[in-house]
N, C-alpha and C positions, 0 to 999 in steps of 0.2 A: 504494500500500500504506500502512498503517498508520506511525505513528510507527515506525522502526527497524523496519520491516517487511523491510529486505533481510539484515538483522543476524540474525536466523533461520537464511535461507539459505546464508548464509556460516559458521555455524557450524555445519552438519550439512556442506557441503563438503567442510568440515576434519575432522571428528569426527562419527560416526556410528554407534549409535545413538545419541541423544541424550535425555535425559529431556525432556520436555513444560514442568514444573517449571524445569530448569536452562535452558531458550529463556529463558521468562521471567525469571529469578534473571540470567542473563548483558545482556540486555535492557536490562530496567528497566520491563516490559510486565509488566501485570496479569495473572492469569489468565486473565479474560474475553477480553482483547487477545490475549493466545496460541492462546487456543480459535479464536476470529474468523481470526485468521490461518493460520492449520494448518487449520480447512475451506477457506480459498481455493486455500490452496496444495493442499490434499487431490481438491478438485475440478479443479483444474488438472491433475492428473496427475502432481506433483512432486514428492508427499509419502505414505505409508501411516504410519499412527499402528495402532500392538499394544501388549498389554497381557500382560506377561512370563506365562508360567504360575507363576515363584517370586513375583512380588511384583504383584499383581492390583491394587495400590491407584496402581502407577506406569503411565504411559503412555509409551511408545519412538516416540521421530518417527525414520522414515529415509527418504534422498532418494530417488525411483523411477529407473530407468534415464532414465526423461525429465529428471526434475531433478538426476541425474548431471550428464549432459548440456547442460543449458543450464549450469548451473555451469561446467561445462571450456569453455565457449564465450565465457562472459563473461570468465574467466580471460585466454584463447588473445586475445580480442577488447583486453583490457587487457598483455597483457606489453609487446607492441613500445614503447607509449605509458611504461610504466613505467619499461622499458631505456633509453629516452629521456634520461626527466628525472633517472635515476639516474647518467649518464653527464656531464650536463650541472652535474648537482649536484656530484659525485665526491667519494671518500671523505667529507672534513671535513663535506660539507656535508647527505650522508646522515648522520651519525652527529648531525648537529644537529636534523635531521628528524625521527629515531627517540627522540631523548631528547627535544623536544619532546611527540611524542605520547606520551612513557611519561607524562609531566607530564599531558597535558591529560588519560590515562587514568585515572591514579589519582583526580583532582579531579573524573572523571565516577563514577568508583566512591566516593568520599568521598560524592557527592551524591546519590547512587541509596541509598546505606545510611542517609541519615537519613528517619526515618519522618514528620515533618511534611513534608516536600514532597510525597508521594503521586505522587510519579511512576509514568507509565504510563497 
């Protein structure tokens, strides 16, 4: 898949409907790069894209029962491995893990909001 091409599917997991717009905006994927990806996923079976009857100019991605599915699979297929390393880490050392990534999140959203890098 595409750059951050599984970052899509992980947020319509979570939240559903999704705007078309906010894939991309939460991304850091072009427009183009969104479309690209929402037909593969489309033609996969994993995705339906509608276009609301109040707001005609926005597009709704939601996961099909198929891409439910592989979802709770990858999920179910990652817990035991996660329970793992959460177990092995314990407390202090997840709480160092999560702040970590709140860090490296923020400095990926500082770098996605400036407009000369043209990410995506």
């Amino acid at each position: 898949m595409a750059r951050g091409g599984n970052l899509p599917f992980s947020l319509l997991h979570r939240e559903e409907p999704q705007q078309a717009s906010r894939i991309g905006e939460s991304t850091g994927l072009t427009a183009g790069s969104v479309t690209a990806l929402l037909d593969r996923l489309e033609a996969g079976g994993y995705v339906t894209r509608t276009r609301p009857d109040h707001d005609r100019g926005s597009l709704q991605v939601q996961l099909t029962p198929a891409g439910r599915a592989l979802g709770d699979s990858v999920i179910n297929a990652l817990l035991p491995t996660m329970d793992r390393i959460a177990e092995e880490l314990g407390p202090d050392g997840c709480e160092l893990v999560l702040a970590t990534f709140a860090k490296i999140n923020a400095a990926l959203a500082e770098l996605a909001a400036d407009p000369q890098l043209h990410l995506g």
